[in-house]
C-alpha positions in Angstrom: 19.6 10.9 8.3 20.7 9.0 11.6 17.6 10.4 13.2 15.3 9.3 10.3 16.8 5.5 10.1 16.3 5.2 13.8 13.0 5.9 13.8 12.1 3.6 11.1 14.0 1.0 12.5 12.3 0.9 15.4 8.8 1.1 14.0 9.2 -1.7 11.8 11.0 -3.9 15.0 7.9 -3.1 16.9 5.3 -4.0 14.5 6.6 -7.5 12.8 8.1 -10.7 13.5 11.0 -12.5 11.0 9.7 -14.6 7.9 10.1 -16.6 4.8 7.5 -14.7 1.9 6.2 -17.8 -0.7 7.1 -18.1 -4.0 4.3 -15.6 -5.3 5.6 -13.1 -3.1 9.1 -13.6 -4.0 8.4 -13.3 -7.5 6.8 -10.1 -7.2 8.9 -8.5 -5.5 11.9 -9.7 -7.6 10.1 -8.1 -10.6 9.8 -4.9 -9.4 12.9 -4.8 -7.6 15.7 -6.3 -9.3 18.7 -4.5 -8.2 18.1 -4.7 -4.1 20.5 -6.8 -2.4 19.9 -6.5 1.7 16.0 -7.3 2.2 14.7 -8.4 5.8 10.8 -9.8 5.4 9.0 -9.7 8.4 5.3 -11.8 8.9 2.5 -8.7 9.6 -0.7 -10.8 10.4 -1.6 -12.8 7.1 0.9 -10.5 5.1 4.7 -10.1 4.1 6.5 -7.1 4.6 9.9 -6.4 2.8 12.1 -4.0 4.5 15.1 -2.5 2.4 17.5 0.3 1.2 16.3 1.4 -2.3 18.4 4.6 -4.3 19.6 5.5 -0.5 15.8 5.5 0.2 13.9 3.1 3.6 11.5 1.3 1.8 8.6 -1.4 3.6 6.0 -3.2 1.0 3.3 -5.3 1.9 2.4 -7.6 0.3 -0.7 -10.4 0.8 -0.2 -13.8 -0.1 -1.0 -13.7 -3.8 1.8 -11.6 -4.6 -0.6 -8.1 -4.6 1.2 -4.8 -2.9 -1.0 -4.0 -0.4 0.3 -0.6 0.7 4.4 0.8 0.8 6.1 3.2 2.9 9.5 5.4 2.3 11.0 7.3 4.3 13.4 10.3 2.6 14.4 13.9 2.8 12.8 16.8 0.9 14.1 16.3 -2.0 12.7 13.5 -3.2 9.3 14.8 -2.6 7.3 15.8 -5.7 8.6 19.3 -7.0 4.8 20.6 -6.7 4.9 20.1 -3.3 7.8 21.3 -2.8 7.1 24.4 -4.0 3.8 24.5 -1.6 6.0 23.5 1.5 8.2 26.2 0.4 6.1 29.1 0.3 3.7 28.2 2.9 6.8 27.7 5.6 9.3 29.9 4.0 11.5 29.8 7.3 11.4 26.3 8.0 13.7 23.2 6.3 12.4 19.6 5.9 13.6 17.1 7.7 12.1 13.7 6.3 9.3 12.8 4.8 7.0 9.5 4.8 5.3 8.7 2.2 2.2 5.9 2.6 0.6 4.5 -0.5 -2.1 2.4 -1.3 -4.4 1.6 -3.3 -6.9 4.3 -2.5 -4.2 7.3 -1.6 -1.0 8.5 -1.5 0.1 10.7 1.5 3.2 12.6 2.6 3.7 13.2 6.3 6.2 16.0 6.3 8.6 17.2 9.6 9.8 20.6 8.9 12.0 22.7 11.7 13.5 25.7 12.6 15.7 27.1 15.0 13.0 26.1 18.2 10.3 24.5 16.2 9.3 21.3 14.5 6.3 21.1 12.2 4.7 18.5 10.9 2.6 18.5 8.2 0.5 16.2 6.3 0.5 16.2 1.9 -1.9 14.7 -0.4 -0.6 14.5 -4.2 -2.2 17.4 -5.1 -0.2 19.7 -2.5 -3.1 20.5 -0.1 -1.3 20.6 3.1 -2.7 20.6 6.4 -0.6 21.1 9.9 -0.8 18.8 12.3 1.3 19.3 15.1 3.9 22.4 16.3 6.3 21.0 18.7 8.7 23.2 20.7 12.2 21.9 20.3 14.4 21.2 23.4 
């Protein structure tokens, strides 16, 4: 987990700068997520970006100025991934455990990029929502 929050920490540091969303933004977000307490909004070009800790999970939206989601990204661990491809991760890399997951979504896909390891490996692997995985890197561990 330590590994996974560092990474996405730094991402997100590297790619935006602090802001103040508008009222349309606020409002959206509000709406859709009521119960979060700690969120950071960072300026990405002509967009907001909220940054926060939903049901133990990393969450970033984007939104545009009107208020719209532009595209979100979580990072989590296997579990949360959809049971199908679970399943499909499962029986194509019976030896291997995952070890976080990000999901991207937008409004023309959703993709799951998927780090599995083993004892000297780490996999990853890229999901659509329909399971059909494709590797796209091996990497020899340390």
């Amino acid at each position: 987990m330590k590994k996974l929050l560092v990474i996405a920490a730094l991402f997100i540091a590297a790619t935006s700068f602090a802001a103040d969303p508008n009222q349309k933004v606020l409002s959206a977000f509000q709406k859709t997520f009521q119960n979060v307490k700690e969120v950071s909004w960072n300026d990405v070009g002509d967009k907001f970006e909220a940054n926060f800790n939903h049901n133990n999970i990393i969450t970033r939206v984007l939104y545009d100025g009107e208020g719209n989601v532009v595209k979100s990204i979580r990072y989590y661990y296997g579990n949360t991934l959809p049971i199908f491809i679970q399943a499909k991760l499962n029986k194509k890399f019976e030896n291997k455990t995952v070890f976080g997951v990000t999901e991207v979504c937008s409004d023309t896909e959703i993709s799951y990029h998927i780090i599995l390891e083993d004892a000297t490996t780490w996999t990853h692997v890229q999901s659509d929502v329909y399971g059909n995985l494709v590797t796209e890197k091996k990497l020899k561990k340390a």
